[in-house]
C-alpha positions as CSV (number, residue, x, y, z in Angstrom):
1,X,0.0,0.0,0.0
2,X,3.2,2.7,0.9
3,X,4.3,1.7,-2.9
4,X,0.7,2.9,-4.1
5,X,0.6,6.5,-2.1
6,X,4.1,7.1,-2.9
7,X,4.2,6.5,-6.8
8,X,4.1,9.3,-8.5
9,X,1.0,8.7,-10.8
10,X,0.4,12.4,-12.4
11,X,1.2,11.4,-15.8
12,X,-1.0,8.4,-16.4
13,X,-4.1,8.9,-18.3
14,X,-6.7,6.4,-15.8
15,X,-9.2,7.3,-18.7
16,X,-7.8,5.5,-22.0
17,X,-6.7,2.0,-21.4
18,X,-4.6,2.2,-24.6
19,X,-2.3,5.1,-23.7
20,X,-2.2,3.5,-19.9
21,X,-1.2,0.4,-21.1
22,X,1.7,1.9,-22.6
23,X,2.2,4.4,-19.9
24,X,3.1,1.7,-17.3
25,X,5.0,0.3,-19.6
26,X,7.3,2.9,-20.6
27,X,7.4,3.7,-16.2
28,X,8.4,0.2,-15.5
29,X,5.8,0.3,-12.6
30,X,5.8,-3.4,-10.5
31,X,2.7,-5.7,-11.0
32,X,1.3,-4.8,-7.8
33,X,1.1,-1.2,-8.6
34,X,-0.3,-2.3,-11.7
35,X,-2.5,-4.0,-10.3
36,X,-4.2,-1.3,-7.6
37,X,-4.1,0.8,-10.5
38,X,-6.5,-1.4,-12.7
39,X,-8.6,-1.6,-9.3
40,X,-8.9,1.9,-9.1
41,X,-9.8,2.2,-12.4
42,X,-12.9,-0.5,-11.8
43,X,-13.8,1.2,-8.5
44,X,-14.5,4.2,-10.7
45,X,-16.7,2.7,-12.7
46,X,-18.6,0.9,-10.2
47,X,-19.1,4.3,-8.2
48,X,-20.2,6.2,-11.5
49,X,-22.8,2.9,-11.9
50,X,-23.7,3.1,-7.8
51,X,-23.9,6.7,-8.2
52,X,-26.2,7.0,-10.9
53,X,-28.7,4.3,-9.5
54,X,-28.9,6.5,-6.5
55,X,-29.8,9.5,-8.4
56,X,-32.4,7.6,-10.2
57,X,-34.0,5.9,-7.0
58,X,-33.9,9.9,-5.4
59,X,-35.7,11.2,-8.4
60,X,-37.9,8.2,-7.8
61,X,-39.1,8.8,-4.7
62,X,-39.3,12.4,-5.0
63,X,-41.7,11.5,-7.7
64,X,-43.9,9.2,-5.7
65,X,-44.1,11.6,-2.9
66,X,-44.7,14.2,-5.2
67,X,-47.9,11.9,-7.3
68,X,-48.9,10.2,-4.5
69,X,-47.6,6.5,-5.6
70,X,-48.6,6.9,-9.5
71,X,-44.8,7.4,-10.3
72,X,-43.3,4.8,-12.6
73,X,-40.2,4.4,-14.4
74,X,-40.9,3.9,-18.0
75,X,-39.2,1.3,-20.4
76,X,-37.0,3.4,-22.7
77,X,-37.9,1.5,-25.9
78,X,-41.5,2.8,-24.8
79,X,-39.7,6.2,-24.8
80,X,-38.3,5.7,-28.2
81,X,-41.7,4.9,-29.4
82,X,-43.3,8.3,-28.2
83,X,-40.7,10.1,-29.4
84,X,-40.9,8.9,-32.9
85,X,-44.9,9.3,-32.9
86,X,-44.3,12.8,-31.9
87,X,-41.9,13.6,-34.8
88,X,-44.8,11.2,-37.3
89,X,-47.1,13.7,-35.9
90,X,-45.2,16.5,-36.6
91,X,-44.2,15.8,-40.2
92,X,-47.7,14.8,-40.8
93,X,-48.9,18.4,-39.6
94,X,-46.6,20.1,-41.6
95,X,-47.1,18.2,-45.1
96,X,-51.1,19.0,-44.4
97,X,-50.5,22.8,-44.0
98,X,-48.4,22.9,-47.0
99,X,-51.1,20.9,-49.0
100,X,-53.4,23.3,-47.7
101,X,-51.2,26.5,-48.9
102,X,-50.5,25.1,-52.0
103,X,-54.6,24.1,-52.6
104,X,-55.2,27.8,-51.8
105,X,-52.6,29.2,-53.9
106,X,-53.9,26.9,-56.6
107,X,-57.3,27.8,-56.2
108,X,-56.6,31.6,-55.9
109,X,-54.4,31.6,-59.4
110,X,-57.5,29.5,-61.0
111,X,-59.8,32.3,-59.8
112,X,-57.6,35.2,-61.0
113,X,-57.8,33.4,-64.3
114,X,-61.2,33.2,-65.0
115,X,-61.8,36.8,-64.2
């Protein structure tokens, strides 16, 4: 553990396994410090995991208190689906009202003409 505090770890880059690979490489570092390194690097990610589900189980609950137990979590592919009959929607208003302009504009020139 003394080996671990007092290398001098400034210069590796713990967020591109490539380049860190090489770094240790190029430093000589033992295979114990290697080692706590690559443990360090997987207690990160397991925090940024444990971290997020907290957040999410906060927002949760804040929810529920907030809509008295009719709080859910969606399914994201049930997301994706709204989404995408939002946009349908959407495109679908916006080719009517340009066949509406373009059945007024036609129906304006064919009055114009027969005057």
């Amino acid at each position: 553990m003394k080996e671990y505090i007092n290398a001098n770890m400034t210069e590796l880059d713990l967020y591109n396994q490539d380049i860190l690979k090489q770094q240790m490489m190029d430093l000589g570092l033992d295979d114990e410090i290697k080692y706590m390194i690559q443990e360090k690097i997987r207690w990160r990610s397991n925090y940024a995991q444990d971290l997020s589900i907290l957040k999410l189980d906060y927002i949760f609950k804040v929810l529920r208190v907030m809509y008295k137990n009719k709080a859910q979590i969606a399914d994201p592919d049930a997301f994706k689906y709204k989404i995408k009959a939002m946009m349908k929607a959407q495109r679908r208003a916006k080719r009517q009202k340009m066949n509406r302009s373009d059945s007024q504009s036609s129906f304006a020139s064919m009055y114009s003409k027969s005057q």
